[in-house]
C-alpha positions as CSV (number, residue, x, y, z in Angstrom):
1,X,-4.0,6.9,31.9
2,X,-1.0,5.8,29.8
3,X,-1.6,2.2,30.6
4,X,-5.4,2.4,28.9
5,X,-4.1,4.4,26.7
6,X,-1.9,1.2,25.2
7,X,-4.5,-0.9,26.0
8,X,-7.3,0.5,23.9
9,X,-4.4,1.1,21.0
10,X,-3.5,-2.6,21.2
11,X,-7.2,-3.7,21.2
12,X,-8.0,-1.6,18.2
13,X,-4.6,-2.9,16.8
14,X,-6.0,-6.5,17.2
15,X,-9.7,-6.3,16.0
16,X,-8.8,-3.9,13.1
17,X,-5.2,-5.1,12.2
18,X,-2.7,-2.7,10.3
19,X,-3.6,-3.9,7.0
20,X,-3.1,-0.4,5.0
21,X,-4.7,0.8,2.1
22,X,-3.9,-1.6,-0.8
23,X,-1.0,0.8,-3.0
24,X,-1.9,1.8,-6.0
25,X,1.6,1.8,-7.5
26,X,0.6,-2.3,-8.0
27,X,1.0,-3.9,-11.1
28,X,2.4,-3.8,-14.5
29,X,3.5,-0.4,-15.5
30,X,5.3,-0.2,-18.6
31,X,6.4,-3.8,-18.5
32,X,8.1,-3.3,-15.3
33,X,6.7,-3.7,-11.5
34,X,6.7,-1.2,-9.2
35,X,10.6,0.2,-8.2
36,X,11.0,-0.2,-4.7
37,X,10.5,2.6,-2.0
38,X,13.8,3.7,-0.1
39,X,12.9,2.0,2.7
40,X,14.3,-1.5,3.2
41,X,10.9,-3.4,3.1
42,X,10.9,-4.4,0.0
43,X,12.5,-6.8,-2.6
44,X,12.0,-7.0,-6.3
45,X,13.7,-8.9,-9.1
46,X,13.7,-5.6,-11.2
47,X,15.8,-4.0,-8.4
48,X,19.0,-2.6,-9.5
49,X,20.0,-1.5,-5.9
50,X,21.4,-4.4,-4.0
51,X,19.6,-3.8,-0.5
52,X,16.1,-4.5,-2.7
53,X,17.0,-6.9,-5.6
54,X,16.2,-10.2,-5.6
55,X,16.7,-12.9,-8.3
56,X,13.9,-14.1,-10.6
57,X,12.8,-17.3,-11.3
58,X,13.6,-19.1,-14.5
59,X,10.8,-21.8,-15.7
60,X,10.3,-24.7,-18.3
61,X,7.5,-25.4,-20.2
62,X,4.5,-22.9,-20.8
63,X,3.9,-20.0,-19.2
64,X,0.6,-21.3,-18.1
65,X,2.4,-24.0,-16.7
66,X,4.1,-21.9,-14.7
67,X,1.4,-19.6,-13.5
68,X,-0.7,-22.3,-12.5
69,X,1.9,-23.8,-10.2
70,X,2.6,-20.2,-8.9
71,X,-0.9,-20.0,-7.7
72,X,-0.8,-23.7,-6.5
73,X,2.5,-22.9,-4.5
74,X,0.9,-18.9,-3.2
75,X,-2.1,-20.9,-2.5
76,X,-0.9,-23.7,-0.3
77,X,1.2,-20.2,2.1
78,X,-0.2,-19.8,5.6
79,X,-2.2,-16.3,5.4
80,X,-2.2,-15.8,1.6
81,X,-4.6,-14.4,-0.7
82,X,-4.8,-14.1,-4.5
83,X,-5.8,-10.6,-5.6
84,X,-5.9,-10.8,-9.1
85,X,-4.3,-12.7,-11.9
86,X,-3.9,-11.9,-15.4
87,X,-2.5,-13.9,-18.2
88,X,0.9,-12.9,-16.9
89,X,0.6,-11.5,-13.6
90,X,-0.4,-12.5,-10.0
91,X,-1.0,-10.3,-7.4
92,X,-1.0,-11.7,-3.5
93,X,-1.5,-10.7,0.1
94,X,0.1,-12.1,2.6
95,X,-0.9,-11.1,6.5
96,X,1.1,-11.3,9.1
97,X,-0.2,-13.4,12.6
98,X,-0.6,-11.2,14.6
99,X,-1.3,-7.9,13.8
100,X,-2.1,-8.6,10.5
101,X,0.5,-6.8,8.5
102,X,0.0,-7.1,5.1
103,X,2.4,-7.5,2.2
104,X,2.1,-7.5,-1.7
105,X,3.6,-9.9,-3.2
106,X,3.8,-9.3,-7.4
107,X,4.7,-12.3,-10.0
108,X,5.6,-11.2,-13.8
109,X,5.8,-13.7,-16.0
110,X,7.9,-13.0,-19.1
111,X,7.2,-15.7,-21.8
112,X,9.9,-14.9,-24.4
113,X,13.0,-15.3,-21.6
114,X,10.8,-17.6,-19.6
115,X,11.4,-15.6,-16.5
116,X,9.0,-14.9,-13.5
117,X,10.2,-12.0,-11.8
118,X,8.9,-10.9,-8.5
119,X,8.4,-7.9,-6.2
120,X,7.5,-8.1,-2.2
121,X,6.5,-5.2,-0.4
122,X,5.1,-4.2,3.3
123,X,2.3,-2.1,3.0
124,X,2.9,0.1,6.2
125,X,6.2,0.8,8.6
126,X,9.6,1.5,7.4
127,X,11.4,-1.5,8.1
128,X,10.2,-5.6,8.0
129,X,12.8,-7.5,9.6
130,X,13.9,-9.3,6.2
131,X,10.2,-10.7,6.3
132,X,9.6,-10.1,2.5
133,X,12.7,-11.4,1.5
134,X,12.9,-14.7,3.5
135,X,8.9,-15.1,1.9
136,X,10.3,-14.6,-1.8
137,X,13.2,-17.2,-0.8
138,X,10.2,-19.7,0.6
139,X,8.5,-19.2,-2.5
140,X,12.0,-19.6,-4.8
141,X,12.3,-23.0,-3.3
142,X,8.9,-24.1,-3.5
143,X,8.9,-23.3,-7.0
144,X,12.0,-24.6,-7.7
145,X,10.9,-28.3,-6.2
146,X,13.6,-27.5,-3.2
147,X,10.7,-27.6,-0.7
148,X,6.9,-29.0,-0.1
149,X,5.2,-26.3,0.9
């Protein structure tokens, strides 16, 4: 009984995935993205606490510019979606392979320091494995030129 148990669990987890309910703590609140939850599946450039912070990404030229070759660069990621984008704000999903985890990756641009800062968080489960943070690292060094994506 335990055994179908699993098995009708994993098939539901398969046709239906473990996307979540998209949060709706998302976006620009005050200037600022979201803070981070506790847990340690998140990363954001805003982050004061070590375990979540992240660096931001500094970029020449016009904000535009930049924007546009953030979307090329979130576009060109296995699994991604764009969301939404503002004049100075991009919203993504990214799904995981298998299950289909999903996580939302934010992009602020800030046109007087000419800063993009950036926030990556799982949608369900506590911890990720360090997958949001390698994925904000992929996308530093695609942006940065480091890396064809």
């Amino acid at each position: 009984m335990i055994k179908f148990s699993l098995c009708i669990f994993t098939v539901c987890v398969l046709l239906f995935g473990c996307s979540g309910k998209q949060p709706a703590n998302l976006g620009v609140h005050q200037g600022k993205l979201s803070p981070c939850p506790n847990s340690p599946n998140c990363v954001s450039s805003q982050s004061s606490d070590e375990s979540h912070h992240i660096e931001p990404l500094q970029y020449g030229g016009t904000l535009e510019e930049a924007r546009d070759k953030m979307l090329s660069l979130i576009r060109s990621m296995k699994r991604a979606r764009v969301v939404k984008v503002s004049d100075d704000y991009i919203h993504a999903e990214f799904s995981s392979a298998l299950f289909r985890f999903v996580d939302d990756v934010e992009c602020l641009f800030d046109e007087k320091t000419k800063t993009i800062h950036l926030r990556s968080a799982s949608r369900i489960g506590y911890s990720d494995l360090g997958v949001n943070r390698k994925r904000m690292e992929r996308i530093r060094a695609g942006f940065s030129g480091e890396i064809n994506q």
